[in-house]
N, C-alpha and C positions, 0 to 999 in steps of 0.2 A: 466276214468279220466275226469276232467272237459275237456281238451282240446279235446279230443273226443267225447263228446258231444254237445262243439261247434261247431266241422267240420262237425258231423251228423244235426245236425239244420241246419246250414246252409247249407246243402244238400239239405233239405226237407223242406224248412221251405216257405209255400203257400206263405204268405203276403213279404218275402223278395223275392220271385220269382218274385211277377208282381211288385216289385221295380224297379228289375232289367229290365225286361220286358218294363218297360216304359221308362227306361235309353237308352235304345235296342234303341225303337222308337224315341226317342229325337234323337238318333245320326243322323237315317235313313231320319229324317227332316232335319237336317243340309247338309246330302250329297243332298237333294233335292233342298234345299234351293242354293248351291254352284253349282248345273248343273244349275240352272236354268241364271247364269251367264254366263254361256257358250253357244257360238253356238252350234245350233241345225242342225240337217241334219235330212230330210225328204223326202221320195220318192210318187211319184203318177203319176197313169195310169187311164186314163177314155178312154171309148170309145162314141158316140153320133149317132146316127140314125135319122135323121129326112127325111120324105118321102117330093119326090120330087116332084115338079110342074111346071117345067121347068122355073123354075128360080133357080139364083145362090145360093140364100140362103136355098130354099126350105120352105116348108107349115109354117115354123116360122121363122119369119126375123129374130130374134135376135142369129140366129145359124147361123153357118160360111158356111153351105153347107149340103149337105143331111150325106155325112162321117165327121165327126170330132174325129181326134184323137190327145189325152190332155196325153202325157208322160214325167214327168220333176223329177230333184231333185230340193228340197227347200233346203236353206241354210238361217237360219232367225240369228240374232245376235243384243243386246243392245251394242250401243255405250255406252249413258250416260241413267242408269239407279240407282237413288240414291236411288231408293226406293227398290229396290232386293238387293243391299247391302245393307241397314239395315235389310233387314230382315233376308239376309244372318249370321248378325252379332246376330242381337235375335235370330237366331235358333243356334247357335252354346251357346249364353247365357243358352236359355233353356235348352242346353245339360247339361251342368254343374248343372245347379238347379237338373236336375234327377237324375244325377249321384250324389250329394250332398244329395240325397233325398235318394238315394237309402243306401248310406254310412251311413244316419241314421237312416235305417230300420235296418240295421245288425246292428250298436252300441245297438239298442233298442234292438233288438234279442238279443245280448249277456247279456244284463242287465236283462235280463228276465231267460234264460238259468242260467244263474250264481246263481239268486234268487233261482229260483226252486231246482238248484243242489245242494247248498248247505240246503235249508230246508229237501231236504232229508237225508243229510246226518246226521242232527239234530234231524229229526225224528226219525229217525234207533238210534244214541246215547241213546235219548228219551224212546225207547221202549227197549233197552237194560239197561237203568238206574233202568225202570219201572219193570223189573225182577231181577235185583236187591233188589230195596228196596221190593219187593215181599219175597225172599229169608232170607232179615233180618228179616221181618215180622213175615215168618216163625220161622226163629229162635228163635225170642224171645216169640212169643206162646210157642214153647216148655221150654223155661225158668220158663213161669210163671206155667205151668203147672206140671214142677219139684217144683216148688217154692208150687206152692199147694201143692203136695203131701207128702213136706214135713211139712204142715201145717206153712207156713214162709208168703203166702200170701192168702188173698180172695180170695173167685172163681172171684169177680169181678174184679181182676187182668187179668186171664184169658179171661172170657168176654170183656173185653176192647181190648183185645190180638186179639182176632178174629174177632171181629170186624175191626181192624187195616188191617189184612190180605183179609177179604171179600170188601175192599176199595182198596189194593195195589193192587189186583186180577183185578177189576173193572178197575184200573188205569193202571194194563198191558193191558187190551184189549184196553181201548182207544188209546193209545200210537201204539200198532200194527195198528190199523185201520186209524192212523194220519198218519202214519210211508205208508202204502197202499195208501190211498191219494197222498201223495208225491208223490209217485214211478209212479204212474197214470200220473200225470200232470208232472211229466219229460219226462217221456213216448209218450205223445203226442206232446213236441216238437221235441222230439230229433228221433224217430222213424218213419220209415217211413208206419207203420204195426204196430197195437196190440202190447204188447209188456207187460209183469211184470214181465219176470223173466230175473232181470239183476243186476249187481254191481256197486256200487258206490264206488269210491275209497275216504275213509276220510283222507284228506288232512289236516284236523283243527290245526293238533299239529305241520305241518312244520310252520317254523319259517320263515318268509315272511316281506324284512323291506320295510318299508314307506317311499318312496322318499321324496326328499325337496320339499316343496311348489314353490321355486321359477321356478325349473324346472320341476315341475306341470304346472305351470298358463304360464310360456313360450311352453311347446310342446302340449299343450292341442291349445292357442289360435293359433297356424302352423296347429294342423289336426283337429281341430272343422268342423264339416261338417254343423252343423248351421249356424254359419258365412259363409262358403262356400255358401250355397243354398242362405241364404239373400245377399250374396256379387255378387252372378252370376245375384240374382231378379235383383240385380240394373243394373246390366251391359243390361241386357235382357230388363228392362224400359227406360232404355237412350236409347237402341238401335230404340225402338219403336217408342220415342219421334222423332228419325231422320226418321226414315221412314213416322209419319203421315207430321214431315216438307219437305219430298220431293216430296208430293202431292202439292206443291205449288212449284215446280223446272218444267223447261223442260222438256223430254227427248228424245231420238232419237236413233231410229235402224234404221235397212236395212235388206233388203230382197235380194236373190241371186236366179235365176231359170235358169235350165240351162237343154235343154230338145228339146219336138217336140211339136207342138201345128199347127197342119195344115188337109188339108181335104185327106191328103195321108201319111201314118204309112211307111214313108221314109227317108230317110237322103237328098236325093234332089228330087224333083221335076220333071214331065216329061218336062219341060221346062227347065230345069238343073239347077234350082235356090236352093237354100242348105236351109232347112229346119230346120235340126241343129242349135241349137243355145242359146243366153245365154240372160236374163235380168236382171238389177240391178233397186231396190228402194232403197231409204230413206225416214224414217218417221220423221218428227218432231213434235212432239207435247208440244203445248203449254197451261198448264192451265189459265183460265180468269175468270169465274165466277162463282161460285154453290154458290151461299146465305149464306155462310159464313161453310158450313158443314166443309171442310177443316179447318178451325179454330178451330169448336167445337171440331174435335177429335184431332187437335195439344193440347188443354187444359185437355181433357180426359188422353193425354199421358204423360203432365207433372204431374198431380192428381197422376197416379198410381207410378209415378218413387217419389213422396216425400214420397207416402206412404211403398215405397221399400227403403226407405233411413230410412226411421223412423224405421222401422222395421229390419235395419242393424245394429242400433244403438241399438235397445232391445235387440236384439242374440247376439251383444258383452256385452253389462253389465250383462244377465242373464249368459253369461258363466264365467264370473268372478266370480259372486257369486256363481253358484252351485262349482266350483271349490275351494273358499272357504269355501262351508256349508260338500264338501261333506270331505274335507280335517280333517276337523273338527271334523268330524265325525267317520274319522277314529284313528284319532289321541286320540280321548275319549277312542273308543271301543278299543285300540292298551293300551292304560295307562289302561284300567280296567281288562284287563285280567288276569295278574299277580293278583292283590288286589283280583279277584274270587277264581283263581286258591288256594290261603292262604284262602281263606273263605271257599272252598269245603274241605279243609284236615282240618281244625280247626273242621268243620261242624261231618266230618267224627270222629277226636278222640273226641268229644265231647260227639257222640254216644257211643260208645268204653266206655268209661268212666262213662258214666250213665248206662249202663247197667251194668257195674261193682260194681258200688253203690249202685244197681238198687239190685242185686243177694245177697250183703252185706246185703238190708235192709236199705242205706239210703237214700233212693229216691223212690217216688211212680209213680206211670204207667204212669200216665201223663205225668210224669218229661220224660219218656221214648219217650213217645210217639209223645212229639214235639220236642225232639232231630231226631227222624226220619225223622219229618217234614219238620226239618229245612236242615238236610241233604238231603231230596231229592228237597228241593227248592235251595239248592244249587249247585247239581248236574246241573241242568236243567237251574240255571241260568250263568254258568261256560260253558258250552254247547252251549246257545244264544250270551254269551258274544264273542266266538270263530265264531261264523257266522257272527254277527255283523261288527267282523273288516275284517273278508274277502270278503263279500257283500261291505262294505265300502271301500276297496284296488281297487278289480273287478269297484267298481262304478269309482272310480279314472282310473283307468289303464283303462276304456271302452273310458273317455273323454277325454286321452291322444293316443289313438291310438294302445296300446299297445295289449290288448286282441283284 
């Protein structure tokens, strides 16, 4: 069934893997983006050697003695950091864009899957119409060829006769080999392996209605994942815009060390002075002057947020219109199907009838022979008409979320 061809695509389907994949990694940025607002804790041991020369420092002054031993936890933590929150706030933006990004690799997927399922199921029709008119082919060779022997027509009746049938023959093979294509290229999305021998279930003749428009263009513009992905860029450029303006803010952490730092790997001292022990910083820092770079890239970051605004504004009007071109389009293919469906049975006794005429004597091969024509162009277009409006529903129901 198509819904099992869906679930298998989207099992296997490469290019919605590293969607997803990337969505992965947006997330894993945002939890890094969110530790990195938090205190840290950090541990360190050194030990230091330096030979001695009977002095207190030993052969390098800038060491504390010939042993030194460095054992502490660190504890580091932003008080005011406005620039890890914004970016804490873009990396969570980003997530959304992937995840938006990735919701429209599988819509795409499905509109692609849907396509292909049903041209095969069009093809297969195709190739079984194509044995068909093969079969009347037949038949009516044999007509003309009673019709000779009863000296009622031409051999050129005949001739024309077989000719007809070395065309519908030709016309079965293409039709199997169109019909083989298909099954191929469903086969490569939906499989995750080689694959031709399998069924498609033809669905054409269930009766499937067409939602209103109005709640079309309302549940489409709720789970559009383009608006989604353009509406997360903007949030994700604003976010950006605050982060290059906190390059011009303060900010200020501290440092917590809490440990052993002396020439004896002790807690006190052979003089019994306590070793143990704890130190506190704070940092402040203040930006003053870089030549203006801080600037350039606050205007680089409003650039990109208009151009994520502009482009907010494209993915809502372009979703309005495909929603009513594709509406449109179903609503043609949904009104012509009936009007085929009466052209393939008129097409159908039309034949019926000419060859009837045809055996009477009053109608000549011709007359026959684009009665066939006309029935298997009917067939075939009776067939497309039926894909048409379920390729055109599926396009609908892919925009609204529903497939």
């Amino acid at each position: 069934t198509l819904q099992d061809a869906l679930a298998q695509a989207r099992a296997n389907s490469q290019q919605l893997r590293a969607a997803l994949t990337t969505a992965q990694l947006a997330a894993e940025d945002r939890k890094q983006a969110r530790a990195a607002l938090l205190p840290s804790l950090s541990g360190f041991m050194q030990y230091i050697y330096t030979e001695p020369n009977g002095t207190p420092s030993g052969v390098f002054v800038a060491n504390d003695g010939p042993h030194v031993y460095n054992t502490w936890g660190t504890v580091h933590g932003d008080l005011i950091a406005p620039g890890k929150w914004a970016d804490y706030r873009a990396a969570a933006a980003a997530e959304a864009v992937a995840r938006a990004k990735a919701d429209i690799a599988t819509r795409g997927l499905v509109a692609t899957v849907v396509q292909n399922f049903y041209t095969v199921v069009a093809t297969q029709r195709k190739a079984a119409s194509a044995q068909t008119s093969l079969a009347e082919a037949q038949q009516f060779l044999e007509i003309t060829q009673r019709q000779e022997q009863g000296g009622e027509v031409a051999h050129s009746d005949v001739v024309k006769a077989q000719i007809q049938v070395a065309q519908r023959q030709r016309d079965a093979q293409d039709a199997e080999l169109n019909a083989l294509k298909s099954r191929l290229g469903l086969s490569v999305l939906v499989f995750p392996d080689f694959r031709d021998t399998f069924a498609v279930v033809d669905d054409l003749q269930t009766d499937v209605a067409l939602p209103a428009l109005e709640s079309v263009q309302t549940t489409a513009r709720q789970s559009s994942p383009d608006v989604r992905a353009a509406e997360a860029s903007v949030q994700q450029e604003t976010s950006n815009v605050t982060s290059a303006r906190s390059a011009l803010l303060p900010s200020l952490s501290f440092d917590y060390w809490y440990g052993i730092n002396a020439n004896q790997f002790a807690i006190y001292n052979p003089e019994g002075e306590r070793l143990l022990g704890s130190v506190w910083q704070a940092q402040l820092t203040v930006p003053l002057w870089n030549w203006g770079a801080t600037q350039s890239k606050l205007r680089q970051a409003h650039l990109r947020r208009d151009l994520a605004q502009a482009e907010l504004t494209l993915a809502q009007r372009e979703l309005l219109a495909n929603v009513r071109t594709f509406f449109a389009e179903a609503l043609t293919a949904q009104s012509q199907v009936a009007s085929l469906r009466t052209s393939l049975d008129l097409a159908a006794e039309s034949l019926r009838l000419t060859v009837l005429r045809y055996q009477a004597g009053e109608v000549t091969v011709l007359e026959v022979v684009d009665a066939q024509t006309t029935l298997i162009q009917a067939r075939n277009a009776y067939d497309d008409g039926l894909v048409r409006y379920r390729v055109a529903l599926a396009t609908l129901q892919t925009l609204t979320g529903i497939l």
